[in-house]
N, C-alpha and C positions, 0 to 999 in steps of 0.2 A: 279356821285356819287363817295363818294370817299373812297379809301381800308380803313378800319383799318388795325392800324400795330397791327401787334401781337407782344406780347413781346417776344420777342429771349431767354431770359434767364429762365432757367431751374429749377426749388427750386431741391435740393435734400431734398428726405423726409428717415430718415435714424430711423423710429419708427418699423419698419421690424424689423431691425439690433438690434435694443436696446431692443425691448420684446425676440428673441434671444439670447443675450447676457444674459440678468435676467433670463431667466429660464435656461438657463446650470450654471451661479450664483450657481441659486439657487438648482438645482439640485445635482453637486456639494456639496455644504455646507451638505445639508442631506443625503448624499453619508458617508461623512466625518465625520458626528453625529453617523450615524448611524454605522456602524463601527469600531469606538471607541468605544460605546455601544455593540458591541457584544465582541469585545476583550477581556474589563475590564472584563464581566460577567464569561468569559470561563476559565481566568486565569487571578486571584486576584495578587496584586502587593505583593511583599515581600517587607519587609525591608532588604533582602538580595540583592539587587539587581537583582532579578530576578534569582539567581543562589540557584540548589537545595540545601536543608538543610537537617539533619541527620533523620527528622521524618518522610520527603518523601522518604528517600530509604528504599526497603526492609531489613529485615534483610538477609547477606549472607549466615548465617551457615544452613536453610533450604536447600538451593541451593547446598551447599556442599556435605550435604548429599545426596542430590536426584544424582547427579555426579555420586557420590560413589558407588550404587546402579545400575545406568546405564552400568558401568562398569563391576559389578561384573555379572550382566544379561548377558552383552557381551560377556565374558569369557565363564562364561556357555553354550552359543549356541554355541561359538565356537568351545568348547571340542566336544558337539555333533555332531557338524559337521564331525570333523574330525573320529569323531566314524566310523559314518558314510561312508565318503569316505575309509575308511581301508575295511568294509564290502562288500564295492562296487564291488571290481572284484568277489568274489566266485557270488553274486547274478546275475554278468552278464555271469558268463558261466556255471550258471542253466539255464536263460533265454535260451542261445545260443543251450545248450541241449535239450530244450524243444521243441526249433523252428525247429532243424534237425527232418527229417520226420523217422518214427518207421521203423524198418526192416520189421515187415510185414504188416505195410501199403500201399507197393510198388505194384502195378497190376502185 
């Protein structure tokens, strides 16, 4: 009886590789749609170039004044303070007198 040959040669079958390929494709692509879809919607194109215009900024002069205002708050605590630390030594040598023990508390 006699051998079949077998054929030696090999097919490469490369439909793996190419359903692979199409779906990162494709993945991809709607990656890409999708993305641009969220950009446009968040921030609308200008005809400026994308650089801001005078109706997007605040006005400053509110800001000024709140400044102005922070300032003069500061100032104020800070006199207080200083009130304060002036009055500080007499308060701590009451304290100091209070804490030494009374002459006829002594046994």
């Amino acid at each position: 009886m006699a051998r079949r040959q077998r054929n030696q040669k090999t097919e490469l079958n490369f439909d793996g590789l190419t359903d692979a390929v199409t779906n990162l494709t494709g993945t991809l692509i709607l990656l890409v749609v999708l993305l641009f879809g969220i950009t446009t919607e968040t921030r609308p194109e200008r005809a400026t170039g994308g650089r801001p215009v005078a109706e997007d900024l605040e006005p400053i002069g509110p800001l000024l004044e709140q400044v102005e205002v922070l300032k003069l708050q500061i100032e104020m605590v800070d006199r207080q303070i200083h009130r304060l630390e002036q009055g500080l030594p007499e308060l701590q040598a009451r304290v100091q007198k209070l804490k030494q023990p009374q002459q006829g508390d002594q046994p």
